[in-house]
VOSEPA-94156 format. One record per atom (N, C-alpha, C): x, y, z; residue in one letter. Coordinates in steps of 0.02 Angstrom, whole numbers, plus 32768, in hexadecimal, padded with zeros to 4 digits. Layout:
XYZa ...
//
This chain:
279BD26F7038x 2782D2A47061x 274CD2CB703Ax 271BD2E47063x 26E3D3037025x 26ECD3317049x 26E7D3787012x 26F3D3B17004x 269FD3CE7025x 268CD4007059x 2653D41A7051x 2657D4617032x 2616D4677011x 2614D4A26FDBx 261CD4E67000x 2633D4F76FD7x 263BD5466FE3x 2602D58B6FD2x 260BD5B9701Ex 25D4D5E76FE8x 25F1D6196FC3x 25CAD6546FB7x 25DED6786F83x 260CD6BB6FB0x 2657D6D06F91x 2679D6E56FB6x 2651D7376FC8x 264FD75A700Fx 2623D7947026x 2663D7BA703Ex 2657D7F27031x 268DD8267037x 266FD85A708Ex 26A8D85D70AEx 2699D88A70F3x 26AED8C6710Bx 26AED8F7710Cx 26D1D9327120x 2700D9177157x 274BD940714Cx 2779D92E7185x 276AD94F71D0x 2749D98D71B1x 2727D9B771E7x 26FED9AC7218x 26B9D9AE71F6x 2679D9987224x 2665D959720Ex 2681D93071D5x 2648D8DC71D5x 2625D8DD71B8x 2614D91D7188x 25DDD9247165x 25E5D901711Dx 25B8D8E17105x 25BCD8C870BEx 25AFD8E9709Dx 258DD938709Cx 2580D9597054x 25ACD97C704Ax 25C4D95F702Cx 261CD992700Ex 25EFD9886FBBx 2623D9CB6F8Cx 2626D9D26F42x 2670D9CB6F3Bx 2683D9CB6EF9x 26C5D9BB6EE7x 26C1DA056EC0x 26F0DA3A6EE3x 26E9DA7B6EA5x 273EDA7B6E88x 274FDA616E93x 279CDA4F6E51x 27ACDA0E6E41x 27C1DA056DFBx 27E0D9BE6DF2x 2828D9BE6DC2x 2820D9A06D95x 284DD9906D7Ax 288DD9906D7Ex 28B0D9CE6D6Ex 28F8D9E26D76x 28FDD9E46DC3x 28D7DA116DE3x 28DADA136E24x 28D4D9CF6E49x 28C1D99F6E38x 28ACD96A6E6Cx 2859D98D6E7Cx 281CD95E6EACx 27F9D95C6EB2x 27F7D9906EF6x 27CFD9CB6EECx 27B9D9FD6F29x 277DD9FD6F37x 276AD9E26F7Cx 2726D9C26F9Ax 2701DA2A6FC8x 26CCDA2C6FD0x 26B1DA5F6FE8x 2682DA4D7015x 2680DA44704Dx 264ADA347081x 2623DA437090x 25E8DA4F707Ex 259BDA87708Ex 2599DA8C70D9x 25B8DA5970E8x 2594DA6C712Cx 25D5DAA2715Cx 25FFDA9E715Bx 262EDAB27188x 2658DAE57146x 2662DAE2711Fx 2678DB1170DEx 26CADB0B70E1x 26EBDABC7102x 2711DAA270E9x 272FDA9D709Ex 2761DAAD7071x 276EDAA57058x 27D2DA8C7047x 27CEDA497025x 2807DA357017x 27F3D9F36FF0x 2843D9D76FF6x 283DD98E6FC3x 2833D9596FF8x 2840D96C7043x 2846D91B706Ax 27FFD91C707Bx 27D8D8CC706Cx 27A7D8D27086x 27A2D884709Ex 2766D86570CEx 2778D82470D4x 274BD7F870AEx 275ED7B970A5x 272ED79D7082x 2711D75770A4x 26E3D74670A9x 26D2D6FD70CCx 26AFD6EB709Cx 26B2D6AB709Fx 2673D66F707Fx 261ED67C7099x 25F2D6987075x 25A9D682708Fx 259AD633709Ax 2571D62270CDx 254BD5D570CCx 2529D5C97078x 255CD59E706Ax 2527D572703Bx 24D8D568703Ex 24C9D5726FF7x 2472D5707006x 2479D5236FEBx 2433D50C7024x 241BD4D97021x 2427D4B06FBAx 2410D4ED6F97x 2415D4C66F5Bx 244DD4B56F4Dx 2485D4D46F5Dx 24CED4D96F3Bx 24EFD48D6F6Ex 24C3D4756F80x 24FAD4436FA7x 24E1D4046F75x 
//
């Protein structure tokens, strides 16, 4: 079975869908994401695969 490549994992607000989140806590706490756009803040956020670029295949 051949495997097709993967892209690079993109992070989403649970809120609005937005991808520009910051991470303003880590370590001990676990990872705390901040959403510019909607001013979401927590640890759940979603993540999907981007399309592979043409080079990476």
């Amino acid at each position: 079975m051949k495997r097709r490549p993967r892209g690079r994992p993109v992070r989403h607000c649970p809120q609005c869908g937005s991808t520009d989140l910051t991470i303003v806590g880590g370590m001990i706490m676990g990872q705390v994401y901040h959403c510019q756009k909607c001013d979401y803040v927590g640890s759940l956020v979603l993540e999907t695969d981007a399309p592979a670029s043409p080079d990476e295949r």
